[in-house]
C-alpha positions in Angstrom: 178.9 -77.9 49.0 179.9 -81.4 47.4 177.5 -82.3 44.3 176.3 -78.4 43.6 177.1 -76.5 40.9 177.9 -72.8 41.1 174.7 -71.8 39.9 172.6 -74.1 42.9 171.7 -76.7 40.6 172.7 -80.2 40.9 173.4 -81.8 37.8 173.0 -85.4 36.6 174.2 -88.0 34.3 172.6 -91.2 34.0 174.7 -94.1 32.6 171.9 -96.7 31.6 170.7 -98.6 28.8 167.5 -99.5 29.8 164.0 -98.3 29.3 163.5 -97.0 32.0 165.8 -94.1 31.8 163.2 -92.1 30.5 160.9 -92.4 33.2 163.5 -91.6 35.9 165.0 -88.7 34.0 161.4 -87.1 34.1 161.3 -87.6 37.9 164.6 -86.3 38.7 163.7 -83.3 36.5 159.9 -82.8 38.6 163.3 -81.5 41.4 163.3 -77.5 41.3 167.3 -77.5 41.8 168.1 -80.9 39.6 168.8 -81.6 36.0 169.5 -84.1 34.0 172.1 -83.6 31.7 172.6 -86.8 29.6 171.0 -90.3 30.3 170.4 -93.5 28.2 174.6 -94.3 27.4 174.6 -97.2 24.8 178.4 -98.3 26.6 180.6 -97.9 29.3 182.9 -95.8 27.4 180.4 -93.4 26.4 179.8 -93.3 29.7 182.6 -92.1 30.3 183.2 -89.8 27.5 179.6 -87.7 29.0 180.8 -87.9 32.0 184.4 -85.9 31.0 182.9 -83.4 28.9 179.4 -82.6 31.0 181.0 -82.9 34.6 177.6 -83.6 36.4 177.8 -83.4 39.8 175.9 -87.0 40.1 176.6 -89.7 37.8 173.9 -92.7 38.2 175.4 -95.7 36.5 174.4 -99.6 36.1 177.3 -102.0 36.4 176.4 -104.4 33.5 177.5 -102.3 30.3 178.6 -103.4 26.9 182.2 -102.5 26.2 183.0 -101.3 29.2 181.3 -102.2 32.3 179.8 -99.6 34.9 182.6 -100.7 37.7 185.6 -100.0 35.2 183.8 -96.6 33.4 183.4 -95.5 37.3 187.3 -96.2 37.8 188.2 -93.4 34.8 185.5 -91.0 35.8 186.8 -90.7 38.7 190.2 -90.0 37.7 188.8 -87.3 35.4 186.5 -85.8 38.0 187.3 -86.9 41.5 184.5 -84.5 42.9 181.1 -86.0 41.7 179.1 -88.3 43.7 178.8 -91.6 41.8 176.1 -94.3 42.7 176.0 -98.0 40.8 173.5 -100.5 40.3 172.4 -103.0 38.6 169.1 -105.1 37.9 169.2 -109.1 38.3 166.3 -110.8 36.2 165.8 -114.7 36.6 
């Protein structure tokens, strides 16, 4: 099955910088068959660089990133790992 590992576990690498990352890492991990294996990237290309050596399954990603932004990090993961699910976001503040 798409986005599970061989062991039934779904892994997960969140690509934010924000404070929140935290708090959503410790709800995705409340998830009997999820965990989170990196979270709180300071850059797109670390981004990236997690994302090639962990392989998550699910990579959860904003789009505004310094040094590389989340649309362009996306891009090369997916040429390294075509076979995770990838989701992007981003927050607008006024």
């Amino acid at each position: 099955m798409p986005g599970r590992s061989r062991t039934g576990t779904v892994s997960i690498l969140i690509a934010d910088d924000s404070a929140c990352v935290a708090v959503s890492a410790l709800l995705l991990e409340t998830q009997p068959k999820w965990k989170v294996v990196g979270e709180k990237n300071n850059s797109g290309r670390d981004a990236v660089e997690k994302a090639t050596a962990l392989r998550p399954d699910v990579r959860s990603s904003i789009i505004s990133m310094p040094g590389l932004n989340g649309l362009d990090a996306a891009s090369l993961i997916f040429k390294a790992a075509p076979k995770h699910v990838s989701t992007l976001a981003d927050l607008l503040f006024g």
